[in-house]
C-alpha positions as CSV (number, residue, x, y, z in Angstrom):
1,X,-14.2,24.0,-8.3
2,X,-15.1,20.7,-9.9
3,X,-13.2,17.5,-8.9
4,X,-12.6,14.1,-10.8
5,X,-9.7,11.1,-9.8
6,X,-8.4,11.7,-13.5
7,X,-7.7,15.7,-13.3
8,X,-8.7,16.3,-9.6
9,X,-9.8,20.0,-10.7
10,X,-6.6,21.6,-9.7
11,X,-6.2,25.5,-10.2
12,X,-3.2,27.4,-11.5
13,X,-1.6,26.5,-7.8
14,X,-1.8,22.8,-8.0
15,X,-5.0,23.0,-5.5
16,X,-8.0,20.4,-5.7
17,X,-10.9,19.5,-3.4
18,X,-10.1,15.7,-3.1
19,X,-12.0,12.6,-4.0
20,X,-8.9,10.4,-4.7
21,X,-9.8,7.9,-2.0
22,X,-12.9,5.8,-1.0
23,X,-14.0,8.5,1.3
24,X,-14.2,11.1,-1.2
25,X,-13.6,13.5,1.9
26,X,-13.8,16.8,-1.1
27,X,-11.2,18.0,1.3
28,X,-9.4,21.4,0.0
29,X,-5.7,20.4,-0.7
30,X,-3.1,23.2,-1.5
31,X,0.9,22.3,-2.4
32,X,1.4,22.8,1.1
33,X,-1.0,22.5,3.1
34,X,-4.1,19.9,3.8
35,X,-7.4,19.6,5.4
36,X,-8.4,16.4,4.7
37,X,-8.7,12.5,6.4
38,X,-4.9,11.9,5.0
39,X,-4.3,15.0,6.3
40,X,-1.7,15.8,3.2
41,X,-1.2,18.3,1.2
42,X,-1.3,18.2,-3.4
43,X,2.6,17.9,-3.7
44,X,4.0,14.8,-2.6
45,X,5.2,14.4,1.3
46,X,7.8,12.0,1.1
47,X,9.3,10.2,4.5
48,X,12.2,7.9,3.3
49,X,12.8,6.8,-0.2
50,X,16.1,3.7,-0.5
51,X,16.3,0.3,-1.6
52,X,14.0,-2.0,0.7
53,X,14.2,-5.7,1.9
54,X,11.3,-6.0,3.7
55,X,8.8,-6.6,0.7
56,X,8.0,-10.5,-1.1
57,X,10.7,-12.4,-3.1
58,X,9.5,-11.2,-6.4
59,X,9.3,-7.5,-5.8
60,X,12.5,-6.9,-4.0
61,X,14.7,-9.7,-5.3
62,X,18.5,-9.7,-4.5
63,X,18.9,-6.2,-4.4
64,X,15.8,-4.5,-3.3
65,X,12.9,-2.4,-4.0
66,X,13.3,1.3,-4.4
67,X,10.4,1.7,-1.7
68,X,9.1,5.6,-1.8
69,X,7.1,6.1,1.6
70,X,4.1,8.4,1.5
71,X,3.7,10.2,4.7
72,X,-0.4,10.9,5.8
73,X,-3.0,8.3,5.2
74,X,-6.3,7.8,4.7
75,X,-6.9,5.2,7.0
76,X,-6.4,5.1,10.9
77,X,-5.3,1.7,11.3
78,X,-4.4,1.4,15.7
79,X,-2.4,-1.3,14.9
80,X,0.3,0.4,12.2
81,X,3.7,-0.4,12.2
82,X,4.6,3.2,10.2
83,X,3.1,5.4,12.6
84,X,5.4,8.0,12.9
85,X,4.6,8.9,8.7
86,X,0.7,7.1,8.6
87,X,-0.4,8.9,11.7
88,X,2.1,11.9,12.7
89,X,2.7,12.7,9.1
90,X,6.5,12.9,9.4
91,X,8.0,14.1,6.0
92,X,9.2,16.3,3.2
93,X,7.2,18.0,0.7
94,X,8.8,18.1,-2.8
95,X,7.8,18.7,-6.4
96,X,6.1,16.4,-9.3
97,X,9.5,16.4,-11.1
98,X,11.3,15.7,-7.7
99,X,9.9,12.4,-7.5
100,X,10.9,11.7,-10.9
101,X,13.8,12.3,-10.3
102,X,13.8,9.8,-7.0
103,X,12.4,7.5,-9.1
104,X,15.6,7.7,-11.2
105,X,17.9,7.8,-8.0
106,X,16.5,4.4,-7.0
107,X,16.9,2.7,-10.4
108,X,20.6,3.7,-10.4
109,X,20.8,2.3,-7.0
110,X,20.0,-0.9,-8.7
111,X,16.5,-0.8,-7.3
112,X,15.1,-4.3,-8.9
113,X,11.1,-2.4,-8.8
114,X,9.9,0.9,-7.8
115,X,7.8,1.0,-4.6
116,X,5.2,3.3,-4.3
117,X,4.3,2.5,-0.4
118,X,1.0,3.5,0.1
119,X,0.0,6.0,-2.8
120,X,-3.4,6.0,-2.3
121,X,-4.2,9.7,-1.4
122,X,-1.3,10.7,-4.0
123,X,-2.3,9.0,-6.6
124,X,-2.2,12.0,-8.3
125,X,1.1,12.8,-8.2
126,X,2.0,9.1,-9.2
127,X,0.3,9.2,-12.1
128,X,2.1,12.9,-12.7
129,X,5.5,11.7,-12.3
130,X,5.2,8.1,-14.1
131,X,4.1,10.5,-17.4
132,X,7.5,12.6,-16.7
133,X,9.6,9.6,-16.4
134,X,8.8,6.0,-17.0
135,X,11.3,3.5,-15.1
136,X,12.7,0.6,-17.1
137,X,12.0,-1.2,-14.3
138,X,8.3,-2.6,-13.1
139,X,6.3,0.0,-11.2
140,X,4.4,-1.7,-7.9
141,X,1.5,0.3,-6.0
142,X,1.4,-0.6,-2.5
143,X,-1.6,0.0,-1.1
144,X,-3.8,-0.8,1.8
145,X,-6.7,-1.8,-0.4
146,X,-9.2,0.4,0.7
147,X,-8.9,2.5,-3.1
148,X,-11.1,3.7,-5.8
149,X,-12.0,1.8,-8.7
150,X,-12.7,5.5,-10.4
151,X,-9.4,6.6,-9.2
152,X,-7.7,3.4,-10.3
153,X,-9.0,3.6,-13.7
154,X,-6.7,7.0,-14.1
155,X,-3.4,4.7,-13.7
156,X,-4.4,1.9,-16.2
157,X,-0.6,1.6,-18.2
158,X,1.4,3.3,-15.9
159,X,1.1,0.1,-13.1
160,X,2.5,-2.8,-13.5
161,X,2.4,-4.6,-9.9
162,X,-0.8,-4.1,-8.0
163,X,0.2,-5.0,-4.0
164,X,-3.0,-4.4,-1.9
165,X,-3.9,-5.7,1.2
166,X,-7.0,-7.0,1.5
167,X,-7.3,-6.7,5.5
168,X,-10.6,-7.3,6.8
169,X,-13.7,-9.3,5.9
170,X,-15.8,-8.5,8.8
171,X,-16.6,-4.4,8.6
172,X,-16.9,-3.9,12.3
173,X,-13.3,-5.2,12.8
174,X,-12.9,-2.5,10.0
175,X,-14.4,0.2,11.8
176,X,-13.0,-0.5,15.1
177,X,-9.3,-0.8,14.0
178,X,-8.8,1.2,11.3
179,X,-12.4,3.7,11.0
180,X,-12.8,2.2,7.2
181,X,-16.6,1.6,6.7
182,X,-17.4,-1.1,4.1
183,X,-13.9,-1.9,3.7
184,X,-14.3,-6.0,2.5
185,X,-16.9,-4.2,-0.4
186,X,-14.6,-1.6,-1.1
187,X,-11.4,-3.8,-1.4
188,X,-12.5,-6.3,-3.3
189,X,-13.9,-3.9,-6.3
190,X,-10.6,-2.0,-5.9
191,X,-8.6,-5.6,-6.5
192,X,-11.0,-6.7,-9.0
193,X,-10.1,-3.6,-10.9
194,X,-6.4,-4.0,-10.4
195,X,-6.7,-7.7,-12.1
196,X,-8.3,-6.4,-14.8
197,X,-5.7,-4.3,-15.4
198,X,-2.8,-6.7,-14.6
199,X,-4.2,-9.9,-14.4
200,X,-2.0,-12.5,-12.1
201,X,1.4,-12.3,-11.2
202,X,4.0,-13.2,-14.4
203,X,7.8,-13.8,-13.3
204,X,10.3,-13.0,-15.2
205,X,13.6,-15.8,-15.6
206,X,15.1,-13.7,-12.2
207,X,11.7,-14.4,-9.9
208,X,11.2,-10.5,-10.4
209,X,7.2,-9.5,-10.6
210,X,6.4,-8.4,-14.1
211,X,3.0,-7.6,-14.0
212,X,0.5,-8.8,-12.3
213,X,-1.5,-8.4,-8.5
214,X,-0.3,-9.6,-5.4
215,X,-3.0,-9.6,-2.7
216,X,-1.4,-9.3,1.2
217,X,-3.2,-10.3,4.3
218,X,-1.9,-9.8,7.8
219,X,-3.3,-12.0,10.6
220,X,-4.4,-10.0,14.0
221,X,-4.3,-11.8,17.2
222,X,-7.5,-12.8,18.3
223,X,-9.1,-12.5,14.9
224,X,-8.1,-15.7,12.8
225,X,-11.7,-16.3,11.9
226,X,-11.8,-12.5,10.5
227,X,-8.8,-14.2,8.5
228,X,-10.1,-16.9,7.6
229,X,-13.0,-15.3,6.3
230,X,-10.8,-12.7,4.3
231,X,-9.2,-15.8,2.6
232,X,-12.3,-17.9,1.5
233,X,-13.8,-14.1,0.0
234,X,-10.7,-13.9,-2.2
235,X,-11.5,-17.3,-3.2
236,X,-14.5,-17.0,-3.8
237,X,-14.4,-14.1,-5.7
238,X,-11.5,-14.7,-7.7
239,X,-10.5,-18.2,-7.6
240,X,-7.9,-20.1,-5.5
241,X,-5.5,-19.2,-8.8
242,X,-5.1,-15.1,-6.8
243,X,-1.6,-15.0,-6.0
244,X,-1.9,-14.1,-1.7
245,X,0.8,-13.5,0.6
246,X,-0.3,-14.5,4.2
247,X,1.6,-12.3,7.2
248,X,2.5,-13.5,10.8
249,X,4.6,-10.5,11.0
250,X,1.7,-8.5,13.3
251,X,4.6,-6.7,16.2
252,X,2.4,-4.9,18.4
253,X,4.3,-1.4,18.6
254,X,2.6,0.4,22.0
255,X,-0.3,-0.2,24.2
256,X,-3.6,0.0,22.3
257,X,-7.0,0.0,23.8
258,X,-8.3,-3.2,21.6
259,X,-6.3,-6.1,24.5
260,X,-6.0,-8.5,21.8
261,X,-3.8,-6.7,20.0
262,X,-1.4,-5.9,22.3
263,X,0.2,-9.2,22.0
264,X,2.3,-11.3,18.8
265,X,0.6,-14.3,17.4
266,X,0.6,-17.9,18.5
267,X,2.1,-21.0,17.2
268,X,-1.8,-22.4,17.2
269,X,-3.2,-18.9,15.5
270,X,-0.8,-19.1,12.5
271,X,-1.4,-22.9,12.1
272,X,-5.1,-22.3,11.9
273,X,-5.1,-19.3,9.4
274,X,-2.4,-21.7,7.0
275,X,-4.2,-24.8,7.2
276,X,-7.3,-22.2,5.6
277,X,-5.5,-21.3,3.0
278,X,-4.3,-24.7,2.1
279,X,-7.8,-25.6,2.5
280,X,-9.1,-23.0,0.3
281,X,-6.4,-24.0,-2.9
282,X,-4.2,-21.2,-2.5
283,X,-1.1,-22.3,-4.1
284,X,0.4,-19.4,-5.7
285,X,2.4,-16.7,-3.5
286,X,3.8,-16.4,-0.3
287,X,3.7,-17.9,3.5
288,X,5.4,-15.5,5.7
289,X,7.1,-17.3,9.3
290,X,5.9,-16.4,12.4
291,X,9.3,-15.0,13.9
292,X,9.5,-12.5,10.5
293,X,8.3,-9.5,12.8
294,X,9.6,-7.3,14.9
295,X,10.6,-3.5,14.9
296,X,13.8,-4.0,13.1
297,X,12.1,-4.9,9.9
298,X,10.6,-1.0,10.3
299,X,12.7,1.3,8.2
300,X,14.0,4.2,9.5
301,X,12.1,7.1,8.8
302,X,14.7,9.8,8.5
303,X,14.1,11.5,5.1
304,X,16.6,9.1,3.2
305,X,16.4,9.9,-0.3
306,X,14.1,12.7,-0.5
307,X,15.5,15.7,-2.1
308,X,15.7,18.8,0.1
309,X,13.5,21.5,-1.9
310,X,15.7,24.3,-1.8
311,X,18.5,21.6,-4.2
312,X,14.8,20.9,-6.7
């Protein structure tokens, strides 16, 4: 059974052998069941779909984004705050149409974007449900970075906000914390491609994301020269002009085996990393403060939202 990112070779059941994500894994994925690094199956596994106030000023404004959490992942990353759905795969399976129809729930809610919290491994089934039902509202993919400029190419129109992180610049940080070889390459062809597609962010008259990409880097304890090197690749690849959003908000959430981690940031670390990307001409985007983390900016994941299967 052949595979592509555009029609992933799916049979009469909705079954492919996967190459959606950098790893290209050509796992076997059934509506139900999954064998691959994300662990997921073809339909979408939702964990919690509700308006979200965790996100940047311009993609959840007054009232919120209409964040729909992907359970599975195809990274490992030690450090991640969503655990329960990244790494235990907490969640409900539902239909194509289903998350149309969330999609719809959240723009009655008032939802100001919809969220698609990292889609990577179903990008699929985002493309799916955006042809079923286009919001009247701007569409954000929000994503760890580590994507597919093939796959990528199959949601050109249907995105309007690209939000990736761009995480690490040195690849054996990569491969230690989150088992992503060539990451820095990887990312920054995947956010090239996403700027293509979008170019920068454009604002509309209520501060609200139109189109554009949004590039997010969280700082790790001990690593602000990994940071600092993430911020002056950006630069130098795509000009000081890349709208960034620089995170403090690193909580650690249980004991890891990397010691460094298993702290919050300092005063001195978060100085050092801002004072980079002031160096560096970064002027458009966002500067998060150090006391923004925490575990009670972690949603509860508790299948808000998501449609029980038997009511589809």
């Amino acid at each position: 059974m052949a595979a592509s990112a555009a029609s992933p070779g799916s049979d009469a059941s909705g079954a492919f052998f996967c190459v959606l994500c950098p790893r290209s894994c050509g796992a076997h994925r059934t509506p139900n069941s999954g064998n691959g690094r994300c662990r997921m199956p073809s339909s979408p596994r939702l964990a919690r779909a509700a308006l979200h106030f965790g996100e940047e000023p311009c993609i959840g404004g007054q009232h919120g984004s209409g964040a729909i959490f992907f359970s599975g992942c195809s990274l490992t990353c030690a450090f991640c705050q969503n655990r329960p759905i990244s790494h235990n795969d907490f969640g409900r399976t539902i239909s194509i149409p289903a998350l149309a129809d969330v999609m719809r729930a959240l723009v009655g809610e008032g939802a100001h974007t919809i969220n698609f919290v990292n889609p990577t491994h179903y990008a699929h089934a985002v493309r799916q449900a955006l042809l079923l039902y286009r919001p009247p509202v701007p569409v954000v993919y929000n994503s760890s970075g580590y994507d597919s400029v093939q796959t990528l190419h199959t949601l050109e129109g249907l995105i309007d906000v690209y939000l990736p992180d761009f995480k690490y610049a040195d690849d054996a940080l990569a491969i230690s914390f989150s088992d992503a070889p060539r990451y820095a390459d990887t990312a920054l062809a995947a956010i090239e491609e996403m700027r293509r597609q979008t170019g920068d962010i454009v604002l509309d008259d209520h501060g609200i994301a139109r189109r554009g990409t949004l590039v997010r880097h969280l700082v790790l304890p001990g690593h602000t020269q990994n940071s600092i090197n993430a911020l002056t690749m950006l630069q130098n690849r795509f000009s000081a002009s890349l709208w960034v959003s620089l995170m403090f908000q690193y909580t650690p959430i249980l004991a890891l085996p990397h010691p460094e981690l298993n702290r919050r940031l300092t005063a001195r670390e978060c100085q050092k990393v801002y004072d980079a990307l002031e160096s560096l001409g970064f002027s458009n985007g966002y500067v998060q403060d150090r006391e923004s983390g925490g575990t009670d900016a972690i949603p509860p994941f508790d299948l808000t939202g998501i449609p029980n299967p038997c009511e589809e």
